[in-house]
Backbone bond lengths (Angstrom), bond angles and torsions (degrees), N, CA, C in turn:
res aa  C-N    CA-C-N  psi(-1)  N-CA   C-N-CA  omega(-1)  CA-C   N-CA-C  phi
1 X - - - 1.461 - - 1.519 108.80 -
2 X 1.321 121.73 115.90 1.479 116.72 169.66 1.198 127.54 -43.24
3 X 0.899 125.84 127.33 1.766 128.13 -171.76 1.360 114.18 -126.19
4 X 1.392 150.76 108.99 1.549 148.11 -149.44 1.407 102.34 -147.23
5 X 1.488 114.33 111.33 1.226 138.40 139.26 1.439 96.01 -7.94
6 X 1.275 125.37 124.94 1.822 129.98 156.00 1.287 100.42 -107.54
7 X 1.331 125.62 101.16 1.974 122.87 -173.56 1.733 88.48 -100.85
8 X 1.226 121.47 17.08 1.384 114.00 170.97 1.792 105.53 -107.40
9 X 1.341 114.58 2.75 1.441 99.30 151.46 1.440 124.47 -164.49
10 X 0.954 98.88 161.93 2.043 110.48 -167.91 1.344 104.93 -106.79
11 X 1.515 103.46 168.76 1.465 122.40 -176.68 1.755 104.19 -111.90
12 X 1.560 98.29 135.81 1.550 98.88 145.06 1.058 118.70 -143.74
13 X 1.637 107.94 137.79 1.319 134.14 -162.65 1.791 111.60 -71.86
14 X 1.278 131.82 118.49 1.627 111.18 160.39 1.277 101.32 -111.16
15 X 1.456 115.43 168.08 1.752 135.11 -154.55 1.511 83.44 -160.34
16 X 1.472 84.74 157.10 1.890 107.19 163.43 1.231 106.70 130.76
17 X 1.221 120.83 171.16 1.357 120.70 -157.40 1.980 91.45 -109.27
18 X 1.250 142.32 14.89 1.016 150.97 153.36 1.849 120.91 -117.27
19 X 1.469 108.31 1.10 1.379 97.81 172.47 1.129 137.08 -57.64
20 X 1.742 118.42 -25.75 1.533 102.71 161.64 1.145 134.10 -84.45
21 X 1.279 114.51 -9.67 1.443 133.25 -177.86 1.855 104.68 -60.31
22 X 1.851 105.98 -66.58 1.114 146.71 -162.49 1.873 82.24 -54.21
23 X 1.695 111.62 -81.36 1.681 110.67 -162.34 1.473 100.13 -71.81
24 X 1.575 151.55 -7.56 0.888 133.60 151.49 1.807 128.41 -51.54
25 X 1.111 108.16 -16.42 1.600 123.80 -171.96 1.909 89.44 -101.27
26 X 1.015 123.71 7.68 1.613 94.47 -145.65 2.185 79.09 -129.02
27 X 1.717 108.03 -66.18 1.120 111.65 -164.30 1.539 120.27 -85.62
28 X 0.948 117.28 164.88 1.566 118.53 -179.10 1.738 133.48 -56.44
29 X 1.600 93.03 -37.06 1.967 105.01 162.33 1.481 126.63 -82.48
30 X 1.025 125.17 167.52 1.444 133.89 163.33 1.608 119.42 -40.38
31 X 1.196 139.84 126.75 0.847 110.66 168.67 1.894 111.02 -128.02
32 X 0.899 101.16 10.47 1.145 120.70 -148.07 1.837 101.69 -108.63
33 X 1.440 105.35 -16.13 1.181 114.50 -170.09 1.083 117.51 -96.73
34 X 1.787 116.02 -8.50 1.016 120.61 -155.22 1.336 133.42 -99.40
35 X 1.337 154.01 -178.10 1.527 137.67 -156.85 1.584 89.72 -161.07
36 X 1.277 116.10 152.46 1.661 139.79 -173.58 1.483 86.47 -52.67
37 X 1.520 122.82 128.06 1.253 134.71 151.27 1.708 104.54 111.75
38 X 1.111 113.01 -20.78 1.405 135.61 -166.34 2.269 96.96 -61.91
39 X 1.292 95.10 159.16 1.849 92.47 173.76 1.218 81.74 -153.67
40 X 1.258 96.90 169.22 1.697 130.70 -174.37 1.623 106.02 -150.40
41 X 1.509 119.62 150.58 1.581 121.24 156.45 1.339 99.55 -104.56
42 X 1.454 100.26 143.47 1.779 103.27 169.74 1.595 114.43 -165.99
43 X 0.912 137.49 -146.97 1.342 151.64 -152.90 1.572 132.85 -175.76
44 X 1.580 128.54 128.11 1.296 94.98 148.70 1.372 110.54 -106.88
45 X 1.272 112.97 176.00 1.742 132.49 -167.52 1.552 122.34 -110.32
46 X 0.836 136.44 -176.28 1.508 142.93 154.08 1.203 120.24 -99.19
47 X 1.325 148.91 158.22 1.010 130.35 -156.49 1.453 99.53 -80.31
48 X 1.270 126.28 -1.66 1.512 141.49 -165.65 1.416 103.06 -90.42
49 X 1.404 118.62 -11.30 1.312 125.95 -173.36 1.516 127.70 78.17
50 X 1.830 106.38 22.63 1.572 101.34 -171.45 1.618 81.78 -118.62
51 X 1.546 80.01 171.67 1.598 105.81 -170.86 1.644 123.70 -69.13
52 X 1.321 133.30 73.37 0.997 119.49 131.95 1.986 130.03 19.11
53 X 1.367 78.91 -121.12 1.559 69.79 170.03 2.019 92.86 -154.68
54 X 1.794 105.01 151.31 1.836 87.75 -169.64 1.646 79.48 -94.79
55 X 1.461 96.16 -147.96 1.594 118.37 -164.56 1.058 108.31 -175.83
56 X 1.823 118.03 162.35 1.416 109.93 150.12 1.647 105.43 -117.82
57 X 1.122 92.49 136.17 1.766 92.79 179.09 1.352 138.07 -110.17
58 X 1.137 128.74 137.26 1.517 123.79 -154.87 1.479 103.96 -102.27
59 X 1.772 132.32 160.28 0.929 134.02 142.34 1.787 111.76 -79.51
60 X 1.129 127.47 81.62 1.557 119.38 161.30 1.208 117.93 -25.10
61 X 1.109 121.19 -72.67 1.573 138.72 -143.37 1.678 110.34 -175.30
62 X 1.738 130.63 173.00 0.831 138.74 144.47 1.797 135.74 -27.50
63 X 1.453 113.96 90.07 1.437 114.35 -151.40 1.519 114.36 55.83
64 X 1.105 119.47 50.90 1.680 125.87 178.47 1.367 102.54 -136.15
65 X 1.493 125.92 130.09 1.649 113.15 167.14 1.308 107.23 -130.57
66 X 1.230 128.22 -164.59 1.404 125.79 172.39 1.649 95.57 -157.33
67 X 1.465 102.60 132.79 1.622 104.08 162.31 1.019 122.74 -109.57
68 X 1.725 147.55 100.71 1.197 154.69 176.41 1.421 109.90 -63.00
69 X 1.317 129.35 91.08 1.123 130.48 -168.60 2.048 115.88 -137.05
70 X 1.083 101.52 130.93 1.889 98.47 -176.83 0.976 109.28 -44.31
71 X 1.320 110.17 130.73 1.954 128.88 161.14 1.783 103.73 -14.22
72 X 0.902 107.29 -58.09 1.823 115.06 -143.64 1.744 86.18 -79.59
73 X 1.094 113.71 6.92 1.922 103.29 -174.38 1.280 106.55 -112.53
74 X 1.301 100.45 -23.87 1.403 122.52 -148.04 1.793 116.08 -47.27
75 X 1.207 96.93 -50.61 1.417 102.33 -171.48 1.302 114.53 -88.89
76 X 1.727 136.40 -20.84 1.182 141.92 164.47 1.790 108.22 -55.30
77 X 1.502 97.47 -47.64 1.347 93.41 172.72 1.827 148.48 -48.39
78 X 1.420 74.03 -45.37 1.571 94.73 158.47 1.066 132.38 -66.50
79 X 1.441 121.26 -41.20 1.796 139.11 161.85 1.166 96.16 -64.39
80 X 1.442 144.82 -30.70 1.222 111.53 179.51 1.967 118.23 -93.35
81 X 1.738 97.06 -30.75 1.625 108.90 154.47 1.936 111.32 -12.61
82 X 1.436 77.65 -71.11 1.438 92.89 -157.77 1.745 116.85 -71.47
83 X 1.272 95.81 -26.42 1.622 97.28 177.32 1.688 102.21 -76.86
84 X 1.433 117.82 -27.10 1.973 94.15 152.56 1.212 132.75 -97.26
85 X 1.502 95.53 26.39 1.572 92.70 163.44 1.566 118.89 -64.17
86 X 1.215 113.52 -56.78 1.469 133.57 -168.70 1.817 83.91 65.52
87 X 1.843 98.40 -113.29 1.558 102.98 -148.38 1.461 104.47 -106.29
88 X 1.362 118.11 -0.17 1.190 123.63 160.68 1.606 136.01 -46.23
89 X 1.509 113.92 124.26 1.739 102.28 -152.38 1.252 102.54 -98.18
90 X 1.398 92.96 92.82 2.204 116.26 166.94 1.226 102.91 -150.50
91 X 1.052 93.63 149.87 1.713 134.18 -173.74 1.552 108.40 -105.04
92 X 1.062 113.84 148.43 1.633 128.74 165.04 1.145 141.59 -152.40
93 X 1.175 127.86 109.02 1.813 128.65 -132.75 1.741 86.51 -151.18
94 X 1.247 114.18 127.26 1.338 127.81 147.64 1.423 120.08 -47.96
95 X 1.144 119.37 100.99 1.746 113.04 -179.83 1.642 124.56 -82.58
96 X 1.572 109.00 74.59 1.287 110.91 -146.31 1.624 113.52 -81.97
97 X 1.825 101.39 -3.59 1.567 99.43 165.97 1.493 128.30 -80.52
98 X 1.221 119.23 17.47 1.420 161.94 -137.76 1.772 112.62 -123.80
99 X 1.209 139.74 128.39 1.216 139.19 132.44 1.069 128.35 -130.31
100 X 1.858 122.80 155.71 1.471 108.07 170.81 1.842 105.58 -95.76
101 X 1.127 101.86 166.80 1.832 120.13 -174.23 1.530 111.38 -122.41
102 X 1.406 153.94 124.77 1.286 123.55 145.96 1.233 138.26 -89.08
103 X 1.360 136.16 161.90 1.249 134.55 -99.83 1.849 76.11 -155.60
104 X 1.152 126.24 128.68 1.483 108.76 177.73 1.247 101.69 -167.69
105 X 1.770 139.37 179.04 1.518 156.73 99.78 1.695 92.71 122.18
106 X 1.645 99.12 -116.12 1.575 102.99 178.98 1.395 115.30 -88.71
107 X 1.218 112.78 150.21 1.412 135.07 179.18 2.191 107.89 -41.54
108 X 1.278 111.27 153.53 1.345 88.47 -174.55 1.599 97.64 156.94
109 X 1.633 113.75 162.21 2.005 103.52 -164.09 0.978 105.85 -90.32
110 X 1.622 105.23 142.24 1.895 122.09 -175.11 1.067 100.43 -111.37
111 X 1.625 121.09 123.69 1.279 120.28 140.06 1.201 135.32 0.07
112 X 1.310 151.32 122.61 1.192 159.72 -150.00 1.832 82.37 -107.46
113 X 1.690 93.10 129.54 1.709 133.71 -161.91 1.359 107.59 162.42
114 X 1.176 95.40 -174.77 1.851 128.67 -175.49 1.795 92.56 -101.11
115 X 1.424 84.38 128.94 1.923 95.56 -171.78 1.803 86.62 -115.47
116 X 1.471 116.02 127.87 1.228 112.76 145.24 1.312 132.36 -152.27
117 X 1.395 118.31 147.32 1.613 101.05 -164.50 0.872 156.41 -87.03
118 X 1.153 133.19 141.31 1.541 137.67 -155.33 1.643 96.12 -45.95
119 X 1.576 115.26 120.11 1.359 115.47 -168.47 2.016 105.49 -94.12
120 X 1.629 99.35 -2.71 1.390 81.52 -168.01 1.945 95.64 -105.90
121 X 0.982 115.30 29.20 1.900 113.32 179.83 1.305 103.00 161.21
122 X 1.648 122.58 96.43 1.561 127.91 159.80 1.725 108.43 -16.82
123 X 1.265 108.52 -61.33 1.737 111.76 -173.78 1.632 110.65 -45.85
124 X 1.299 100.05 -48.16 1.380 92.89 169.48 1.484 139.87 -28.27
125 X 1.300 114.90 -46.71 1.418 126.28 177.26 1.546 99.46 107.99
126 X 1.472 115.60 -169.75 1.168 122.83 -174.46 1.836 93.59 -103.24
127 X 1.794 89.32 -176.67 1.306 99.64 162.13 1.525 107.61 -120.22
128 X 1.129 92.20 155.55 1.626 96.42 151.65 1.600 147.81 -134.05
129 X 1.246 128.76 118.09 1.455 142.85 -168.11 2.128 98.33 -70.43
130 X 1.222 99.65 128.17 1.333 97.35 168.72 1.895 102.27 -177.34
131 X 1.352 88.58 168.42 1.326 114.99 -147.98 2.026 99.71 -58.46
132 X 0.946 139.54 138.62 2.042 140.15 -156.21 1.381 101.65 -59.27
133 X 1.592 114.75 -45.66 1.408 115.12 177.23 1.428 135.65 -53.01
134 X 1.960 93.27 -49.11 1.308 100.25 174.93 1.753 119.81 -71.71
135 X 1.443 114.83 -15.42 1.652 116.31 176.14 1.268 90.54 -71.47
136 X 1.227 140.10 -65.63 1.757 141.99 -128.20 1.729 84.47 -74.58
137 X 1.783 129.40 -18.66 1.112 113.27 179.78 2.129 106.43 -79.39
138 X 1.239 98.03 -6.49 1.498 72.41 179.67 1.631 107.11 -105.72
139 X 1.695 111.81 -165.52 1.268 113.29 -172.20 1.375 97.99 -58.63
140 X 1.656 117.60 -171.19 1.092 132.37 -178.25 1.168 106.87 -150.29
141 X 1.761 110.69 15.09 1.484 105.39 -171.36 1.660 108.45 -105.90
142 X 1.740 109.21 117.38 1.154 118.64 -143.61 1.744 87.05 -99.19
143 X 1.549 129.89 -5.31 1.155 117.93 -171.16 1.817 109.29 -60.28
144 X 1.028 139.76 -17.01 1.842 134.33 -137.92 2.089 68.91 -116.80
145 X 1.201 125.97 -62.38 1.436 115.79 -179.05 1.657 127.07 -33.15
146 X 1.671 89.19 -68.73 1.556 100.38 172.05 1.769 115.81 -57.00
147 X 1.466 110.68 -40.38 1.447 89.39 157.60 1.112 145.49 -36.53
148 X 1.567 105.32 -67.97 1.306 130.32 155.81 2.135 129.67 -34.10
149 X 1.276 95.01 -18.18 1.558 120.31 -179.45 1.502 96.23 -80.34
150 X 1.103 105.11 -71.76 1.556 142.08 -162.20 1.416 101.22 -54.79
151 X 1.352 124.59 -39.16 1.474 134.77 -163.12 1.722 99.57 -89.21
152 X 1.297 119.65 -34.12 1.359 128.03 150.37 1.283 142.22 -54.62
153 X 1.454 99.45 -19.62 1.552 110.60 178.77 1.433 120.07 84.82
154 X 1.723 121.43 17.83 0.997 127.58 -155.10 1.577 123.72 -105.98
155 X 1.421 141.44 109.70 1.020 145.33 -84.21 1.525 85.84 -115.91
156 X 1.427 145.15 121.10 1.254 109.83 178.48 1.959 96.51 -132.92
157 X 1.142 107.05 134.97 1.861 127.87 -176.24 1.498 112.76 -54.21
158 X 1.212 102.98 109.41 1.649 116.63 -159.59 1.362 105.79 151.15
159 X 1.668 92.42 -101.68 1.702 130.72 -160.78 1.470 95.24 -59.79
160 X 1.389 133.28 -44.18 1.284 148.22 -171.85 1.695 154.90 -126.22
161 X 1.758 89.86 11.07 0.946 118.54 173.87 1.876 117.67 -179.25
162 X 1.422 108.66 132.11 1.599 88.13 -153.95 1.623 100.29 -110.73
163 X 1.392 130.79 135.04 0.848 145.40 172.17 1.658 132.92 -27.52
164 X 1.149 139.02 121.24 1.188 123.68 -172.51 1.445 118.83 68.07
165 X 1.309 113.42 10.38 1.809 109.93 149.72 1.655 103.75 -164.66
166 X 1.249 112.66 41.70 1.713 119.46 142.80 1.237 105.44 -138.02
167 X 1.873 96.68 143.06 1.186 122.67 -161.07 1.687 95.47 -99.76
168 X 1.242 106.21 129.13 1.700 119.89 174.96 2.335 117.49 -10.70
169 X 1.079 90.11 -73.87 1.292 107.66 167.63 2.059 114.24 -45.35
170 X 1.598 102.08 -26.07 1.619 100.80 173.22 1.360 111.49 -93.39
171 X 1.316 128.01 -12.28 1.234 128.02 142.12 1.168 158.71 -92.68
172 X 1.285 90.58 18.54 1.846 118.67 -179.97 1.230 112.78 79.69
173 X 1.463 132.22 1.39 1.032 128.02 173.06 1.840 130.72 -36.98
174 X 1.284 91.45 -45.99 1.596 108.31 171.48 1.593 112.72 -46.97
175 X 1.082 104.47 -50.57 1.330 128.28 157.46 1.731 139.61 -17.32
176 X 1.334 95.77 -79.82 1.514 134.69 161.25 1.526 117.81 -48.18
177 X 1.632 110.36 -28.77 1.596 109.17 -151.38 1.314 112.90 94.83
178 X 1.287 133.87 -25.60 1.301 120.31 -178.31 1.493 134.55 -64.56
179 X 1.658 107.01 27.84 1.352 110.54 -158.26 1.960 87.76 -148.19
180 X 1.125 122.58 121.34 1.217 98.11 158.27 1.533 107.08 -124.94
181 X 1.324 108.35 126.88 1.786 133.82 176.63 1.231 82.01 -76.85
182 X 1.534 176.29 55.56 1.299 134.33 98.50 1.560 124.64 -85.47
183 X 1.246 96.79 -31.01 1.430 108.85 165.85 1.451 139.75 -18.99
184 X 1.746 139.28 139.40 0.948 96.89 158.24 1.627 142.49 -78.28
185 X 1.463 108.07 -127.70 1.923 96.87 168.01 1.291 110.52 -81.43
186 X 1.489 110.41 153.91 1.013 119.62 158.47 1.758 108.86 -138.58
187 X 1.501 140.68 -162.34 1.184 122.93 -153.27 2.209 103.26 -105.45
188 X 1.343 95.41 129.16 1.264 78.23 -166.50 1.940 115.10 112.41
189 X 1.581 113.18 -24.63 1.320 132.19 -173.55 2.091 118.51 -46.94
190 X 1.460 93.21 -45.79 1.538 116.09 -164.85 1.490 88.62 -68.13
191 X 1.121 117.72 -55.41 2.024 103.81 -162.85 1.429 91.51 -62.00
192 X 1.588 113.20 -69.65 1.340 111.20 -151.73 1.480 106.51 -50.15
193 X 1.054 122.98 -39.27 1.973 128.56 -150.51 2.064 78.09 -71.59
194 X 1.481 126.27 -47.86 1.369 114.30 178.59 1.246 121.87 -81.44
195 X 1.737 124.91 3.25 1.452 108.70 157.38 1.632 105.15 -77.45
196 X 1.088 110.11 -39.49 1.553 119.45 177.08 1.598 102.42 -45.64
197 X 1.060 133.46 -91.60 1.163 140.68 170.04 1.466 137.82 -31.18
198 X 1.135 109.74 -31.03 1.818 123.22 -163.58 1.774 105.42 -134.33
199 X 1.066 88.99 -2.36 1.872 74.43 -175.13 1.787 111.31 -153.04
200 X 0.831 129.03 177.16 1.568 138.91 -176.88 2.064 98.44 -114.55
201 X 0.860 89.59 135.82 1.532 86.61 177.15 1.444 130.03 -78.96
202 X 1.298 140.07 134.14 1.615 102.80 -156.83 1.903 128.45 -85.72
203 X 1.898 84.27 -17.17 1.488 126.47 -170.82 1.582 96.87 -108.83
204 X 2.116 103.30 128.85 1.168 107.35 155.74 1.312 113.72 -130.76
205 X 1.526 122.36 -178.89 1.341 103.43 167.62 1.285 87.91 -122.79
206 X 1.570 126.34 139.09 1.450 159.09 -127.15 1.355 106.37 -158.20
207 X 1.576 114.55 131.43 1.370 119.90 149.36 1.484 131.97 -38.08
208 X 1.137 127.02 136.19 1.662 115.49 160.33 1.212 106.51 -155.50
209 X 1.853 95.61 146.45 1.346 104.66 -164.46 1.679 92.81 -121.29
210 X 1.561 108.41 140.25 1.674 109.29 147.20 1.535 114.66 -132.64
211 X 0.755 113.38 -162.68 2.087 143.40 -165.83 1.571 85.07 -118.61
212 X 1.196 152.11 -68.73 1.621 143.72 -146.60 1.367 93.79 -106.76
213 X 1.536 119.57 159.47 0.953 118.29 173.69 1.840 117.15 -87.97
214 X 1.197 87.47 147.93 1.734 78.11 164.41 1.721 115.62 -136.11
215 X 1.163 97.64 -166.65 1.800 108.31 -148.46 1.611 82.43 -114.84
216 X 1.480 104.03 136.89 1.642 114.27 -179.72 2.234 98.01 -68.66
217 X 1.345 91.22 136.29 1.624 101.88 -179.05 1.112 120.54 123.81
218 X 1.457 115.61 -24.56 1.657 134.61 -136.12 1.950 83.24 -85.02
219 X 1.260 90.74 130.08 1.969 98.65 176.57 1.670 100.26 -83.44
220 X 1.318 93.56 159.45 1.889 120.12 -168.15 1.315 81.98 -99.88
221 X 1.149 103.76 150.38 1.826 102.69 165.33 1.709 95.49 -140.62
222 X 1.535 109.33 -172.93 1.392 125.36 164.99 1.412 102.96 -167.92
223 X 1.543 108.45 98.63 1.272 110.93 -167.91 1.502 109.45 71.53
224 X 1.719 95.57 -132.78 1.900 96.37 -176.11 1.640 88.33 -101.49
225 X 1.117 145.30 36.36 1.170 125.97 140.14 1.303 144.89 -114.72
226 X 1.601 121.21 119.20 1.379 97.46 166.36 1.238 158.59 -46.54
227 X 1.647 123.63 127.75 1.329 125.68 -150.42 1.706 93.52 -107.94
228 X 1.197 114.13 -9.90 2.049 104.52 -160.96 1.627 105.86 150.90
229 X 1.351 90.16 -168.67 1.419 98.59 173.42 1.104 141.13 -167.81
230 X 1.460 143.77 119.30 1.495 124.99 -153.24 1.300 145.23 -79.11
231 X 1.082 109.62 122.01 1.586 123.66 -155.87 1.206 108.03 -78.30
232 X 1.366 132.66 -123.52 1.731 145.25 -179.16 1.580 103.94 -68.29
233 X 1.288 105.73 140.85 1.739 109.68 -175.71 1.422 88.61 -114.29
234 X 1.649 107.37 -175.73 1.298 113.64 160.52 2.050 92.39 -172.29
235 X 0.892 122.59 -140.41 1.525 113.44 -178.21 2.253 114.57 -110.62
236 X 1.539 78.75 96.36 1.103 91.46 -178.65 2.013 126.83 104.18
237 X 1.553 90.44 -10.73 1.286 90.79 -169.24 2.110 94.84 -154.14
238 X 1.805 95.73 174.36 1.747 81.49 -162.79 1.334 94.98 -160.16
239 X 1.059 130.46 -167.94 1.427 139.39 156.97 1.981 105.01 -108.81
240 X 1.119 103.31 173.82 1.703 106.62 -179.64 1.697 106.93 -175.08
241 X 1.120 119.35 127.10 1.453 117.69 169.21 1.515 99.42 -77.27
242 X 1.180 107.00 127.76 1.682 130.08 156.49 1.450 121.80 -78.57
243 X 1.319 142.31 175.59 1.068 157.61 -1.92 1.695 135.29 57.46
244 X 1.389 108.44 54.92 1.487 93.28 -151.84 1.275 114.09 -101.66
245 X 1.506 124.25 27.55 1.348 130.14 156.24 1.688 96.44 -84.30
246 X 1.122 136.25 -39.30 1.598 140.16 -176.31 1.511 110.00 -61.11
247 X 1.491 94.14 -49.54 1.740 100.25 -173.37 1.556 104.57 -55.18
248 X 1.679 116.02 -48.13 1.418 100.36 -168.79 1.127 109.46 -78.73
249 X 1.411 137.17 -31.80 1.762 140.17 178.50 1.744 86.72 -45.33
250 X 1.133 132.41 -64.47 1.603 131.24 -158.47 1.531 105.06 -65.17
251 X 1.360 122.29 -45.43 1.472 137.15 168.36 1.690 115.56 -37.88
252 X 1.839 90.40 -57.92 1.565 88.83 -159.61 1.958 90.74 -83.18
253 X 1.471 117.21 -28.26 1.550 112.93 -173.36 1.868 94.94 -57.45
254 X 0.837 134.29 -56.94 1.449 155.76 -145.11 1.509 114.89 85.44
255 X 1.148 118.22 46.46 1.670 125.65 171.56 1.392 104.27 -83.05
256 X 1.388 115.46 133.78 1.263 119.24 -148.94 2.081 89.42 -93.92
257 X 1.631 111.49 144.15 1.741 99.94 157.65 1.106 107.49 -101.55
258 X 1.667 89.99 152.13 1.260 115.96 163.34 1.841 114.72 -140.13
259 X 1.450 94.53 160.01 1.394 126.69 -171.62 1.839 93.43 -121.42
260 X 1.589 98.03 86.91 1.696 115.47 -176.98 1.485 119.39 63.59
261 X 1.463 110.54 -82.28 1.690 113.50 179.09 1.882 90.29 -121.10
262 X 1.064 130.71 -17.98 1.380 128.88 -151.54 2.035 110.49 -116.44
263 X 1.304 99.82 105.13 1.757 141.36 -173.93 1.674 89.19 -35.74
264 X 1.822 126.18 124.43 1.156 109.52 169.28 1.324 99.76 -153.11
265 X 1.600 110.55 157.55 1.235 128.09 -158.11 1.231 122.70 -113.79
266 X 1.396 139.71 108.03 0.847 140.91 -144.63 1.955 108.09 -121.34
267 X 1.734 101.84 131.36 1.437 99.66 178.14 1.857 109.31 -158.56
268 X 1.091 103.08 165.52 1.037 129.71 -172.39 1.116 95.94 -70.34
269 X 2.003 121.11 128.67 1.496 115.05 164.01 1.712 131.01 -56.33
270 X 1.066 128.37 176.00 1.160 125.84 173.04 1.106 131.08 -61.47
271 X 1.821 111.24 -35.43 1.429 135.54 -173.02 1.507 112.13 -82.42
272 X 1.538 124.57 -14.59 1.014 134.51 -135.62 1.653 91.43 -112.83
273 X 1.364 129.61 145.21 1.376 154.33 152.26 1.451 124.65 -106.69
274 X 1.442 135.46 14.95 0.991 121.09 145.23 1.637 130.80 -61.05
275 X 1.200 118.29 151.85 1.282 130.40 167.45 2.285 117.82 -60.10
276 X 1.224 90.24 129.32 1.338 76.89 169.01 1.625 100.13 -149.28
277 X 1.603 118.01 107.14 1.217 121.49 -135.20 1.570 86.64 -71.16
278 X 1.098 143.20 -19.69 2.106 115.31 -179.80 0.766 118.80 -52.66
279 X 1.376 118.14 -31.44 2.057 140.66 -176.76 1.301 104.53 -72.86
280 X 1.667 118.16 -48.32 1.839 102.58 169.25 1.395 127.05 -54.06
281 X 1.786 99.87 -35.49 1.560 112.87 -170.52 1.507 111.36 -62.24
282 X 1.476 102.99 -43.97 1.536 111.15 179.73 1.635 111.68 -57.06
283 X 1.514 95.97 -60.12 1.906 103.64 175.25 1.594 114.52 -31.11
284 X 1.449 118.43 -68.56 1.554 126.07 176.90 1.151 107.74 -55.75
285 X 1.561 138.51 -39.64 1.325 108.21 157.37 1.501 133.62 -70.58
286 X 0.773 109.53 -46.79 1.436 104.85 159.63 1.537 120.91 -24.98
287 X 1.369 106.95 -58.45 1.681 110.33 -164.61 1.701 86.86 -82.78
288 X 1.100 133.41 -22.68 1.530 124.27 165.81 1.434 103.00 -53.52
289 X 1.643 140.87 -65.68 0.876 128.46 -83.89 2.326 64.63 -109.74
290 X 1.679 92.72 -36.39 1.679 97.81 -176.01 1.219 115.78 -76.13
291 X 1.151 126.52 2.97 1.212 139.91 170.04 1.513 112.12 -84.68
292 X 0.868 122.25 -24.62 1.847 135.56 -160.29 1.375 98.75 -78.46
């Protein structure tokens, strides 16, 4: 089973005898539900309801957690952790003797660690937590992973969605699990729980497929309007933030997209339950057409 060093992100550990209590009030997943070995995807927010920075998060142990979160977030996160702590008894320490690995494809020997699974897509594979030395012994070559991400449709904070001005729901989070609507508050709760509720979102991030290659950035058009734009490539296929009042006006007009000079196709992942009204239009005909 391929196993790859991720040196693009670190762990930090919280402890205390109120930590689930404390980040259950605070982050976007369950935390409260959870049992030793258990993962979650989640986020924290602004009180504005945009993304911070997400994560995947582990149950360690008894009052033990772990946040798997990208290098480049890493330390804002924590400064901001801690500024809602107030008097709440948790701790938060970068566990830098520590790395995560992923865990993916064909079957095959893993490093001895804590295996847990990727909570936002079974296909994904697991992760794995293990000791800095023993990661730095494996590859580090993250290209065959991110493929593998990418070929899933799987949204990752950076390359495809930028921090601190997309709102959960524009990155599929809702999606993923990284959101739980039963919950109570946590910071950031009121917008999102009413995009969920009261509104259609206007921005997704969407499959797209072409025949030519293209260059991550490259704008969608339809006609003279912009439809989106393309995010993570891989061979033949990509991620892209949409526009998806545009996509269907171009869908239902028959205005053809494109990505510069080169025809591209745009769809809804597999995992995914949002609405994307060309796909209803098609459905009702269809069930018209077997109905007849």
């Amino acid at each position: 089973m391929p196993v790859v060093y991720l040196t693009d992100r670190v762990l930090i550990r919280a402890t205390g005898p109120e930590a689930a209590k404390f980040l259950h009030g605070v982050i976007t997943c369950n935390v409260q539900t959870m049992a030793k070995g258990d993962s979650r995807y989640g986020a924290l927010l602004t009180p504005q309801g945009k993304i911070i920075s997400d994560f995947l998060f582990y149950a360690e142990g008894e009052d033990a957690f772990l946040f798997d979160v990208p290098a480049e977030r890493a330390e804002d996160l924590l400064k901001r952790l801690t500024f809602h702590r107030l008097r709440a008894k948790v701790t938060f320490a970068k566990a830098d003797d520590f790395a995560v690995a992923a865990v993916f494809g064909e079957a095959g020997e893993v490093p001895e660690g804590a295996l847990y699974p990727d909570p936002r897509l079974a296909a994904l594979g697991q992760r794995l937590v293990l000791p800095l030395a023993a990661a730095q012994a494996l590859s580090s070559d993250a290209a065959p992973y991110e493929a593998h991400r990418i070929a899933l449709g799987i949204p990752k904070g950076g390359p495809d969605f930028a921090y601190g001005d997309t709102f959960p729901h524009e990155a599929d989070m809702d999606q993923l699990g990284g959101v739980d609507f039963k919950k109570g508050c946590y910071v950031g709760q009121e917008v999102v729980s009413r995009m969920e509720h009261r509104s259609t979102p206007r921005n997704r991030l969407v499959e797209v497929l072409f025949d030519t290659p293209l260059a991550t950035g490259q704008e969608i058009t339809a006609g003279d309007k912009s439809v989106g734009q393309v995010l993570s490539v891989t061979d033949g296929r990509g991620i892209a933030t949409v526009r998806l009042d545009r996509a269907n006006d171009a869908k239902t007009d028959g205005v053809p997209l494109l990505a510069g000079e080169v025809p591209v196709e745009l769809r809804r992942p597999d995992w995914a339950v949002f609405s994307m009204e060309w796909e209803k239009k098609v459905s009702e005909l269809d069930r018209k057409f077997k109905g007849s």
